[in-house]
C-alpha positions as CSV (number, residue, x, y, z in Angstrom):
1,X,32.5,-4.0,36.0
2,X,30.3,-7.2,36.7
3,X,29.6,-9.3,34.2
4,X,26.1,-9.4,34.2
5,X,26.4,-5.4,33.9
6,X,28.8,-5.6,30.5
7,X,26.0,-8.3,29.1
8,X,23.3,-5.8,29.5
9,X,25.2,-2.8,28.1
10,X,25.8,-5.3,24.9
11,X,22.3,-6.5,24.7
12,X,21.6,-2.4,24.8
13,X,23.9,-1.3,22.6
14,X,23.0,-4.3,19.8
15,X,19.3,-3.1,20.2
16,X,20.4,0.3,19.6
17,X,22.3,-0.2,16.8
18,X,20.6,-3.1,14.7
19,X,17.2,-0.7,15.0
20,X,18.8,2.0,13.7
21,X,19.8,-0.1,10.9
22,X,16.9,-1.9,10.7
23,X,14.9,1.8,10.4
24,X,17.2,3.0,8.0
25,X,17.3,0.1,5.5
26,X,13.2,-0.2,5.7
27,X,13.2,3.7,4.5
28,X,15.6,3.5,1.8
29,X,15.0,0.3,0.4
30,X,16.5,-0.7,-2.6
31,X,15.1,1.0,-5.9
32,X,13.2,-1.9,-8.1
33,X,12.3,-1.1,-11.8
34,X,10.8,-3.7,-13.1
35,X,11.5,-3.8,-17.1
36,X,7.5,-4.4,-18.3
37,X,5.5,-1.4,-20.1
38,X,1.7,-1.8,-20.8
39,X,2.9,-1.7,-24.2
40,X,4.3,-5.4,-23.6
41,X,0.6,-6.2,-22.3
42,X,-1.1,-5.0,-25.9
43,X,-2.0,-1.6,-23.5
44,X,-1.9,1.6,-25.4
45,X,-1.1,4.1,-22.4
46,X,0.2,8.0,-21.4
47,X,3.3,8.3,-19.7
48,X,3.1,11.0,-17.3
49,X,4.5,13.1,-14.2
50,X,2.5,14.6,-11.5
51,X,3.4,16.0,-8.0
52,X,2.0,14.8,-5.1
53,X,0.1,17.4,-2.5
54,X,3.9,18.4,-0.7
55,X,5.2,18.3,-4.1
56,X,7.0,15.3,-4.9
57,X,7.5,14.6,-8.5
58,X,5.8,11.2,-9.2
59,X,5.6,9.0,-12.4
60,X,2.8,7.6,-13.4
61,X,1.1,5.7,-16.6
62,X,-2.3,6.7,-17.6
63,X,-4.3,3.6,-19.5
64,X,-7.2,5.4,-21.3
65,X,-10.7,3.9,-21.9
66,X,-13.0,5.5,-23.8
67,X,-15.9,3.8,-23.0
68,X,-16.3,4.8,-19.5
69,X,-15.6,8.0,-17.5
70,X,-14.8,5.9,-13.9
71,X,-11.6,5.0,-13.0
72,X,-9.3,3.0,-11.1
73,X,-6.1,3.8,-9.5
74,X,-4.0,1.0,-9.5
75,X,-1.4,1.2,-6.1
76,X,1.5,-1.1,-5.6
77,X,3.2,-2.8,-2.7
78,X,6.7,-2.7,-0.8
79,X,8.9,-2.3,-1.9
80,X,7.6,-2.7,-5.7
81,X,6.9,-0.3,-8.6
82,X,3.6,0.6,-11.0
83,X,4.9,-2.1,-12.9
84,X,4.3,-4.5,-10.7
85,X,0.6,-5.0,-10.6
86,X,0.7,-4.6,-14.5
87,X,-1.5,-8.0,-14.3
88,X,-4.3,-6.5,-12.5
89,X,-4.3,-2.9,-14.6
90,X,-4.9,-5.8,-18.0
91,X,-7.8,-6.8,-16.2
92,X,-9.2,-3.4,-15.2
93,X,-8.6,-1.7,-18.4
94,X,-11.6,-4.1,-19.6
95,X,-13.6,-1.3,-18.3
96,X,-12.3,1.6,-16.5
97,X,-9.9,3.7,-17.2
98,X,-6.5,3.1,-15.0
99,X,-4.1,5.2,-13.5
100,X,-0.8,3.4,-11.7
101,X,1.8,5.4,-10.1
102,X,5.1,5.2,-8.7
103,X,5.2,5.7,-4.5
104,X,7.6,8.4,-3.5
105,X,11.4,6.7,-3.6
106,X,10.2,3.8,-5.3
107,X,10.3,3.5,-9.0
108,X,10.5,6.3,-11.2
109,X,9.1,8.5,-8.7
110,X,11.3,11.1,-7.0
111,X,11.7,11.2,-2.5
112,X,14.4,10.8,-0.5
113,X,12.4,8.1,1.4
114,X,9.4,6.1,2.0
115,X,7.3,6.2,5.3
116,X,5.2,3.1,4.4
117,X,1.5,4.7,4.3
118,X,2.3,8.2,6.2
119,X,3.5,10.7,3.4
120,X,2.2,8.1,0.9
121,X,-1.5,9.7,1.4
122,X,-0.2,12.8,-0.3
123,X,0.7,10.8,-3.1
124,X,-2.5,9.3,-3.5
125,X,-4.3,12.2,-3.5
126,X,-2.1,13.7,-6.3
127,X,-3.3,11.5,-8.7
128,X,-7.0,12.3,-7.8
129,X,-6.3,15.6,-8.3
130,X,-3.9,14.8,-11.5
131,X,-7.0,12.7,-13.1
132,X,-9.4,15.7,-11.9
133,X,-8.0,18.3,-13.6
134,X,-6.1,16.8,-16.2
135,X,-8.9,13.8,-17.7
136,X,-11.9,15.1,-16.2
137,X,-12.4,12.2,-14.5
138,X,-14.1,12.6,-10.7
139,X,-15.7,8.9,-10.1
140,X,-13.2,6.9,-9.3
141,X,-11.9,3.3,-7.4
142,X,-9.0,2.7,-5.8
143,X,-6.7,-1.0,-5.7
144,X,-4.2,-1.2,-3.6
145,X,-2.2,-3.9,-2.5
146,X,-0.3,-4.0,0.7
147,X,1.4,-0.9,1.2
148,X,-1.1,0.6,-1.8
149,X,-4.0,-0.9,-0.1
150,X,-3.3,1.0,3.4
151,X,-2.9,4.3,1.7
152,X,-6.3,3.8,0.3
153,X,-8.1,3.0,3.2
154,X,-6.3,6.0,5.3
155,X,-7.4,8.1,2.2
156,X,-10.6,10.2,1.5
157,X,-12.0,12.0,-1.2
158,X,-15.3,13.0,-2.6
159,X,-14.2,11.3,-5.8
160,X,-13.7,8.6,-4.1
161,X,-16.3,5.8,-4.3
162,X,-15.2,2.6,-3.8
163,X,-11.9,0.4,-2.6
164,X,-11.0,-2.8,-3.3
165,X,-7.6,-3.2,-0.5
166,X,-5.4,-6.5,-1.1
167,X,-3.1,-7.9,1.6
168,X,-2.8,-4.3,3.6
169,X,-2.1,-4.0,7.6
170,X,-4.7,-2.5,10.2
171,X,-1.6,-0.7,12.2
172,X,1.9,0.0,10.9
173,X,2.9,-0.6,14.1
174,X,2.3,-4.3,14.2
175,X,4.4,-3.9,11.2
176,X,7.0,-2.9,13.0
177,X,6.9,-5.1,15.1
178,X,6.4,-8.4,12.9
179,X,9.7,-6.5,11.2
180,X,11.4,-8.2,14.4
181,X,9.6,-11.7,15.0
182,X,12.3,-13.8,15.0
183,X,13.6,-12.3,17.7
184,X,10.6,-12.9,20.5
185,X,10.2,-11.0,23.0
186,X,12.6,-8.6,21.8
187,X,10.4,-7.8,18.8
188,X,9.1,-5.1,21.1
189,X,11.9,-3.1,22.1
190,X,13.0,-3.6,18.7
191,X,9.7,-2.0,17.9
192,X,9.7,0.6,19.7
193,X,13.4,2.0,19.0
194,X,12.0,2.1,15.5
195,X,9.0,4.2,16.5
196,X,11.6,6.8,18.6
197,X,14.0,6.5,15.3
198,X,10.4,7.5,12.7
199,X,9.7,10.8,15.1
200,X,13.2,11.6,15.7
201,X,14.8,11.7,12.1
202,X,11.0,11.9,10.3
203,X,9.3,13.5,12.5
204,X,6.3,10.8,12.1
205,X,4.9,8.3,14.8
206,X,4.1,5.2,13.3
207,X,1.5,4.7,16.0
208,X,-0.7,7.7,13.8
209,X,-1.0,5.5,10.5
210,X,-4.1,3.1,11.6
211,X,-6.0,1.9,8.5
212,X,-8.1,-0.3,11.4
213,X,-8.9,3.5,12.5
214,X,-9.2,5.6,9.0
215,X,-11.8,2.5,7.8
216,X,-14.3,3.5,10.5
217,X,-14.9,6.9,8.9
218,X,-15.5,5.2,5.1
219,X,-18.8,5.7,4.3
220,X,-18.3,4.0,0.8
221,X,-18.4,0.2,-0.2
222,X,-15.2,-1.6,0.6
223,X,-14.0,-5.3,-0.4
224,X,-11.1,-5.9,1.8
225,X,-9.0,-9.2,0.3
226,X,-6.0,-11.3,1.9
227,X,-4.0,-14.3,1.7
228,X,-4.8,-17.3,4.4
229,X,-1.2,-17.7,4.8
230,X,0.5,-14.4,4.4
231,X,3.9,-14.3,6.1
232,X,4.5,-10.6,5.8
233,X,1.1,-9.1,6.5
234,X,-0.5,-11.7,8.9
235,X,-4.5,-12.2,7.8
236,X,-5.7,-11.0,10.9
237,X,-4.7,-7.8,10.1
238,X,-7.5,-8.3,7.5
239,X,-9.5,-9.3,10.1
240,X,-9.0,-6.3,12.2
241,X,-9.9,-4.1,9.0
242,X,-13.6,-5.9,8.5
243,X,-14.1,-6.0,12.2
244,X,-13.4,-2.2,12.5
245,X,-16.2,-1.5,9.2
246,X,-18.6,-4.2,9.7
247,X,-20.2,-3.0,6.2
248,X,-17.1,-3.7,4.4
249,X,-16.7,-7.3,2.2
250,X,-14.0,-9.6,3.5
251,X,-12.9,-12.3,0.7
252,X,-9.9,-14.9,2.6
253,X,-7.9,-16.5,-0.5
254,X,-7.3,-20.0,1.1
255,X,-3.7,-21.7,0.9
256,X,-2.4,-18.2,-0.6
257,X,0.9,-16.6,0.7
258,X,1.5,-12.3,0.2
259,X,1.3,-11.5,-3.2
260,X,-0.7,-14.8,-4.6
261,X,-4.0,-13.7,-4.6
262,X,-4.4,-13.5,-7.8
263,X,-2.5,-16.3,-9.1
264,X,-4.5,-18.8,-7.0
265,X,-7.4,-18.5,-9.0
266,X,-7.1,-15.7,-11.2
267,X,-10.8,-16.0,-13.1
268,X,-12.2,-15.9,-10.0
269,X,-10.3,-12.7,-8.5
270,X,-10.6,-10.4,-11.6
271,X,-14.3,-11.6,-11.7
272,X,-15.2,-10.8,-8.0
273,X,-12.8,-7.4,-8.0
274,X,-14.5,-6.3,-11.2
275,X,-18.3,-6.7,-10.7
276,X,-17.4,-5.0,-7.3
277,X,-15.8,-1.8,-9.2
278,X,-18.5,-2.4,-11.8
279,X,-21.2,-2.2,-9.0
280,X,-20.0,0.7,-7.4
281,X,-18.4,3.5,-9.5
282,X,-20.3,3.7,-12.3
C-alpha cells in the first residue's frame, strides 16, 4: 500500500473515531449539581417534579409571588443546572413569579441524554403546562440563557408573551461546527460526522433546530442579549437572530465573554431585563 494511501485511511479513521467521541461525550456530559438552594438566597420556594410532554421526569423549583399572576421561567445553559442562574431568579422574584427547571440529563432531572435544543422543547413546554394547571398561571415570560435561550425561541405557546434570550445560537449546526475550530478546515467533516452520528443513534438532524428560523414566526416582543466577546457562542449568532425578527431588541454587552452578562454591569442588566418583562407580560 502507498503511502499516501495509508495517510488518508488514518486521517479517515481519526475523523471517524474522534467524532464519534466527540458526539458521544457532548450528549452525556458530565452531571453538574451545583450545591445553592433559593433558600441560601433569602427565597422561600416549592420543590417540585413535573414530566415533560414525552414524559421525562423533570425537577424543578417554583419561587411564588403573590403579588402578581405573570411569570417567568427561568432556563439554564450547557451543561449547567436550575441552580445556576439562581442570580437572575433573585432578581425576577422582585416581581413575577419564577419557575426554574432542570433540562433532561442535567441536574436533577431524569434522560438518558441531552440533544442541545431538540427534545429540550418538550421540556419547556412541560412547565407551561405544569404552571397552567398546577398555579393557574397562563401569562408568562421566558429567560433563557444559551442552550435555555434557544429552546425559548424555537418554543411557542399561547401563554407565551414575551422572551428575553441570553447568549443562544441561530443554528445548532454552527455549533457543531465551532465544536471543531481548532481544527480548520476539518471543522467541517468533523461537523458533519456528528450530524450522521445525531440521526443515526438519535434519530435527530441537527440541521432541524434553527432558532434564526423558529424566531421568524414570533409574533411576541423579544430582547435578544449577547456577550461582545463570547468564545463559545460567537455574537454573530446574535446577530443572525435580530436580523431574522427585525422587531426583536438586540442589547451587545461590550468586553463580555459567555456567561458575563450580567456580571458586567449587573444594575444595568436586571434593570433593562425587568422593565422588558415588566412591559410585556403583565
Amino acid at each position: 500500500m502507498q503511502l499516501p494511501i495509508k495517510i488518508l485511511i488514518f486521517i479517515l479513521l481519526f475523523l471517524i473515531f474522534f467524532s464519534l467521541l466527540a458526539f458521544f461525550m457532548s450528549i452525556h456530559p458530565p452531571k453538574i449539581i451545583t450545591n445553592l438552594e433559593p433558600s441560601d438566597l433569602g427565597l422561600e420556594y416549592e420543590e417540585v417534579t413535573f414530566k415533560s410532554m414525552d414524559d421525562i421526569k423533570l425537577s424543578g423549583w417554583f419561587i411564588p409571588n403573590n403579588k402578581t399572576k405573570s411569570a417567568v421561567i427561568v432556563m439554564h445553559g450547557y451543561p449547567a443546572d436550575k441552580a445556576n442562574l439562581l442570580g437572575i431568579a433573585e432578581f425576577l422574584a422582585k416581581d413575577f413569579n419564577v419557575f426554574l427547571f432542570d433540562f433532561r440529563s442535567f441536574g436533577r432531572s431524569e434522560g438518558r441524554f441531552t440533544t442541545a435544543g431538540y427534545l429540550e422543547k418538550n421540556d419547556l413546554l412541560g412547565a407551561i403546562e405544569y404552571l397552567e394547571k398546577e398555579k393557574n398561571l397562563t401569562k408568562i415570560g421566558l429567560y433563557g440563557f444559551s442552550l435555555g435561550g434557544a429552546v425559548a425561541l424555537i418554543t411557542q405557546h399561547k401563554n407565551v408573551k414575551v422572551i428575553v434570550s441570553d447568549s443562544a445560537y441561530a443554528e445548532l449546526r454552527h455549533m457543531a461546527e465551532h465544536m471543531y475550530h481548532i481544527f480548520s478546515i476539518l471543522r467541517y467533516p468533523l461537523a458533519y460526522l456528528t450530524k450522521i452520528y445525531g440521526i443515526v443513534f438519535l434519530r435527530i438532524n441537527i440541521d432541524d433546530v434553527n432558532p434564526v428560523e423558529d424566531i421568524k414566526n414570533q409574533k411576541i416582543p423579544i430582547l435578544i442579549i449577547h456577550a461582545e466577546k463570547d468564545s463559545q457562542i460567537p455574537v454573530s449568532e446574535a446577530y443572525l437572530l435580530h436580523e431574522a425578527n427585525k422587531k426583536s431588541e438586540l442589547w451587545i454587552v461590550e468586553k463580555a465573554e459567555h456567561g458575563m452578562t450580567h456580571s458586567v454591569n449587573p444594575a444595568k442588566y436586571e434593570e433593562k431585563v425587568l422593565d422588558f418583562f415588566n412591559k410585556n407580560v403583565k
